[in-house]
Residue frames as a rotation matrix with the C-alpha (Angstrom) as fourth column:
UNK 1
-0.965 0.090 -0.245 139.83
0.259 0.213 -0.942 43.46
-0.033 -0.973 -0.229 55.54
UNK 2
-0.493 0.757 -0.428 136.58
-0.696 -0.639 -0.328 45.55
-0.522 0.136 0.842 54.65
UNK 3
-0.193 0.558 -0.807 135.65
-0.812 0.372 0.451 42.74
0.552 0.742 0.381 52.21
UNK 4
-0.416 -0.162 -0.895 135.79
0.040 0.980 -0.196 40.01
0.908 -0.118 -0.401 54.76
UNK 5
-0.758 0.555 -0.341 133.79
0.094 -0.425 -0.900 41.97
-0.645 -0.715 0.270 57.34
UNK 6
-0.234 0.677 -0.697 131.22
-0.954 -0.297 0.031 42.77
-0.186 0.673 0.716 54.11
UNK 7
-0.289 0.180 -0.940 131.10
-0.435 0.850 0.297 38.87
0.853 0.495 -0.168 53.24
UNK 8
-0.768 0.012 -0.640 130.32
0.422 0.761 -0.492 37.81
0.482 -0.648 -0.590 56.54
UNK 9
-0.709 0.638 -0.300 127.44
-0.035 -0.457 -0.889 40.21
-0.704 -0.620 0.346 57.22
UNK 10
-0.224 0.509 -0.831 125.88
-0.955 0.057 0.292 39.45
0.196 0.859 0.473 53.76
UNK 11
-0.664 -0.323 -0.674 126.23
-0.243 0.946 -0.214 35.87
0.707 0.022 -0.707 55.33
UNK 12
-0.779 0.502 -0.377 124.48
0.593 0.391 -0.704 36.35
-0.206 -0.772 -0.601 58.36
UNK 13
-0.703 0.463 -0.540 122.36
-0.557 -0.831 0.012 38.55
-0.443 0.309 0.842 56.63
UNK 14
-0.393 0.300 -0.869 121.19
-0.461 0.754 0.469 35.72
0.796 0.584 -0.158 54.01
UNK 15
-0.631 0.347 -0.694 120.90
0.619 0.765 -0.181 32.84
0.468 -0.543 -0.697 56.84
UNK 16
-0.657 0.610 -0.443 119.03
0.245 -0.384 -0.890 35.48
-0.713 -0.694 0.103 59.61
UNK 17
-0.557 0.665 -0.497 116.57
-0.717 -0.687 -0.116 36.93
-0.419 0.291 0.860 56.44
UNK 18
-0.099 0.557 -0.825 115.54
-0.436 0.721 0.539 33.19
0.895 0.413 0.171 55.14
UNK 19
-0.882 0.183 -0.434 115.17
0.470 0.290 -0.834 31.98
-0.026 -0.939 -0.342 59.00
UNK 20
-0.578 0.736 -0.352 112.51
0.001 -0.431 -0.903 34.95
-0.816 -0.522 0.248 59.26
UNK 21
-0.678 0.533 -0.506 111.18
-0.725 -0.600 0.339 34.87
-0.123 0.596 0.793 55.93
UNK 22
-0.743 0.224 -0.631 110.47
0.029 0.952 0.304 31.36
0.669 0.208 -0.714 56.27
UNK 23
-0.569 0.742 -0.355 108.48
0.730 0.257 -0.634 31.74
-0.379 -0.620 -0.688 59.81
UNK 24
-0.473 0.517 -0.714 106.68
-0.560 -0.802 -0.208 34.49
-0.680 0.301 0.669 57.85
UNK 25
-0.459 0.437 -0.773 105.64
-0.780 0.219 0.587 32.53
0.426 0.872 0.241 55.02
UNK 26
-0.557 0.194 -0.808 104.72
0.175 0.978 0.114 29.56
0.812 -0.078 -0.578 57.29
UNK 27
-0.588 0.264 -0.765 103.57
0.800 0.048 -0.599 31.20
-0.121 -0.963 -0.239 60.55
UNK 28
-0.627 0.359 -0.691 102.86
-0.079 -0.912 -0.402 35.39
-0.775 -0.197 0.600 60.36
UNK 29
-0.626 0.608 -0.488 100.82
-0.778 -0.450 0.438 35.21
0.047 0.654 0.755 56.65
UNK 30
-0.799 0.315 -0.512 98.74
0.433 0.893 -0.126 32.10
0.417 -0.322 -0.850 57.90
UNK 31
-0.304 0.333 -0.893 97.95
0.952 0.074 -0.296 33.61
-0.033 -0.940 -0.340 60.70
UNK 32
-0.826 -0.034 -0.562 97.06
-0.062 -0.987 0.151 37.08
-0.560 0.159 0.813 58.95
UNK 33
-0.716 0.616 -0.327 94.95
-0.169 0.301 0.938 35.36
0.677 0.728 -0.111 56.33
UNK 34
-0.418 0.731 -0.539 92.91
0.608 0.666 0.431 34.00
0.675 -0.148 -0.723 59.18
UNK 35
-0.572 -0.024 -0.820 92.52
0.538 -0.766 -0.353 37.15
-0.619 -0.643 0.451 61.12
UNK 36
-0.934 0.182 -0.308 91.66
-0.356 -0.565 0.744 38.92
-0.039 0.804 0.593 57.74
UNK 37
-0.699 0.685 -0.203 88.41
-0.032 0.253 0.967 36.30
0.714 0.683 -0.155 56.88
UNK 38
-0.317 0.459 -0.830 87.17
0.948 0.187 -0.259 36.44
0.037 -0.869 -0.494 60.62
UNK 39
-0.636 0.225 -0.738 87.19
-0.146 -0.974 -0.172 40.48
-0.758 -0.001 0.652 60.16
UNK 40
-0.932 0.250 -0.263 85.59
-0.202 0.243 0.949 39.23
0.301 0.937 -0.176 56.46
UNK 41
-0.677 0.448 -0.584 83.26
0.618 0.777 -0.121 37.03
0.399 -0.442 -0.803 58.46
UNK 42
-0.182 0.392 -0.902 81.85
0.913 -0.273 -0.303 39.47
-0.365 -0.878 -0.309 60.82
UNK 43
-0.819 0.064 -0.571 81.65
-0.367 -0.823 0.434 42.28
-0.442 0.565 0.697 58.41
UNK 44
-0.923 0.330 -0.197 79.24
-0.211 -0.006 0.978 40.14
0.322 0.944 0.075 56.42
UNK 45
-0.428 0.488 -0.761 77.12
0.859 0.481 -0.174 39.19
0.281 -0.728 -0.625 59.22
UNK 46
-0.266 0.293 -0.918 76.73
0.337 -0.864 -0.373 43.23
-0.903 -0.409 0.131 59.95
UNK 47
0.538 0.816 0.211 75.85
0.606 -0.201 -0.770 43.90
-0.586 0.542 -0.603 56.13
UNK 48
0.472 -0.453 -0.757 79.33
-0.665 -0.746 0.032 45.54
-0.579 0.488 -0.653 54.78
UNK 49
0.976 -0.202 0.086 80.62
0.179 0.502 -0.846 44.34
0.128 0.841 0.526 51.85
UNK 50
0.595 -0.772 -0.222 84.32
-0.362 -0.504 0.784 43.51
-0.717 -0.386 -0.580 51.55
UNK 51
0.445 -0.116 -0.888 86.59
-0.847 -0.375 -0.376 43.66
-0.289 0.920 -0.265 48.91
UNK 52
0.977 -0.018 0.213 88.17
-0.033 0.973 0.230 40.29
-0.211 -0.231 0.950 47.79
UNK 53
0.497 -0.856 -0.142 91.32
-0.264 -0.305 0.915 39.08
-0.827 -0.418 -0.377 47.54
UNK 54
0.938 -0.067 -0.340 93.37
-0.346 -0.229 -0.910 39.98
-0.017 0.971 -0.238 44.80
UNK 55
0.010 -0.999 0.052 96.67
-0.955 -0.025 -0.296 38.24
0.297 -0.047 -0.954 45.90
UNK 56
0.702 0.143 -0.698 97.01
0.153 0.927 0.343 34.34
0.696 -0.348 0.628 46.23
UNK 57
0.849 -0.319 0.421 98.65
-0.498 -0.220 0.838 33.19
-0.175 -0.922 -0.346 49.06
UNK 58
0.263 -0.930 0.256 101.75
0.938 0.309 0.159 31.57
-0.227 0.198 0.954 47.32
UNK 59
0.409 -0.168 0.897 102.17
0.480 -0.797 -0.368 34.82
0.776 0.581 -0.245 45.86
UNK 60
0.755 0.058 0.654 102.03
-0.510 -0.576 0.639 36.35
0.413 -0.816 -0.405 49.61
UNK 61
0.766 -0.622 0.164 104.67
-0.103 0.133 0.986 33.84
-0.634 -0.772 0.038 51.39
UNK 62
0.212 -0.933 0.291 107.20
0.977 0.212 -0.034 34.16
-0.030 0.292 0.956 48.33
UNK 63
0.274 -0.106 0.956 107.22
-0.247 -0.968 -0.037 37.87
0.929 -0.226 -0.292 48.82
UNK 64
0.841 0.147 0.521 107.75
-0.496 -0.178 0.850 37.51
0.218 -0.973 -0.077 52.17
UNK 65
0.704 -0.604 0.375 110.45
0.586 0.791 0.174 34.96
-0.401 0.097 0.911 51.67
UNK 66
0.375 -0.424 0.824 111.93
0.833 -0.236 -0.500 36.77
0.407 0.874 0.265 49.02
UNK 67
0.748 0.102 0.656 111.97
-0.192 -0.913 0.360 40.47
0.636 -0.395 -0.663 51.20
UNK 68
0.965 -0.004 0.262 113.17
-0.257 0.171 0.951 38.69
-0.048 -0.985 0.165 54.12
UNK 69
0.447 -0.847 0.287 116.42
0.841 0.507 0.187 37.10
-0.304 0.158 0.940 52.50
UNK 70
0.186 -0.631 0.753 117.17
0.535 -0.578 -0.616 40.99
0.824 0.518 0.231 50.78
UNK 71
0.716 0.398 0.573 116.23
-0.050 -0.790 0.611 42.64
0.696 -0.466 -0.546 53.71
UNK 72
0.796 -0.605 -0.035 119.00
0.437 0.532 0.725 40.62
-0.420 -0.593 0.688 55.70
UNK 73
0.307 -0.756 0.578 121.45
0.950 0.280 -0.138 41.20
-0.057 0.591 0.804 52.90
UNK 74
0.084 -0.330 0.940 121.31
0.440 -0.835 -0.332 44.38
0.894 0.441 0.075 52.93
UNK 75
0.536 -0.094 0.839 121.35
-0.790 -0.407 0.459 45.53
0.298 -0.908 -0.293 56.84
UNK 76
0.926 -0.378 0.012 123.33
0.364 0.899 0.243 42.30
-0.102 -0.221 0.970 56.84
UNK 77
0.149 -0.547 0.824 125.99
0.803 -0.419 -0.423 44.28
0.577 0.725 0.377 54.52
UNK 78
0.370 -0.074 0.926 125.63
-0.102 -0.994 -0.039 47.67
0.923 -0.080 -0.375 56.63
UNK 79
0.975 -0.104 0.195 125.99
-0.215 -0.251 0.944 46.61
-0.049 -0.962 -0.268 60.01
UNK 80
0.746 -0.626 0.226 129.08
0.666 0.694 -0.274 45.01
0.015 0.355 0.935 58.44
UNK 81
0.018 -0.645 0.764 130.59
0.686 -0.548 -0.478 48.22
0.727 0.533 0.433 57.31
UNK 82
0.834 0.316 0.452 129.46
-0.305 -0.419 0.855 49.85
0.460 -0.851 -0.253 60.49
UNK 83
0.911 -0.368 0.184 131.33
0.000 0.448 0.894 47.56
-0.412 -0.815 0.408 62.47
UNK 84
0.562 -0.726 0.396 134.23
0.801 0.358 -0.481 47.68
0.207 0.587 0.782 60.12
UNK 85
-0.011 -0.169 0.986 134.57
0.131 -0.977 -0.166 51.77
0.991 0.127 0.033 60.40
């Protein structure tokens, strides 16, 4: 019974952590990146120097992807056993 409460929260774990990792990789690190070079922007315009970026952005939305699908699995997996107990 425990394992079949544990497989179905690793399930909706999986589907709810690639749902968000996706609108992260498509929506939230976009829309950081472009926040970031406007702060970039306006920094250079006042004469401070900022540091460049040392991460590509494929790099940035498969991390995010990638987090998002364990991050599910695993509080996917606990609330399981929670709810089991």
């Amino acid at each position: 019974m425990l394992f079949a409460y544990l497989q179905r929260g690793i399930a909706a774990g999986a589907l709810a952590g690639t749902a968000h990792g996706t609108y992260m990789a498509l929506v939230g690190n976009p829309l950081t990146h472009y926040i970031d070079a406007a702060a970039q922007d306006q920094a250079a315009h006042a004469g401070h120097e900022h540091a460049a970026d040392t991460v590509s952005e494929a790099t940035t939305a498969l991390v995010s992807a990638g987090s998002g699908v364990l991050w599910g699995i695993l509080l996917g997996g606990a609330f399981a056993i929670a709810l089991y107990f």
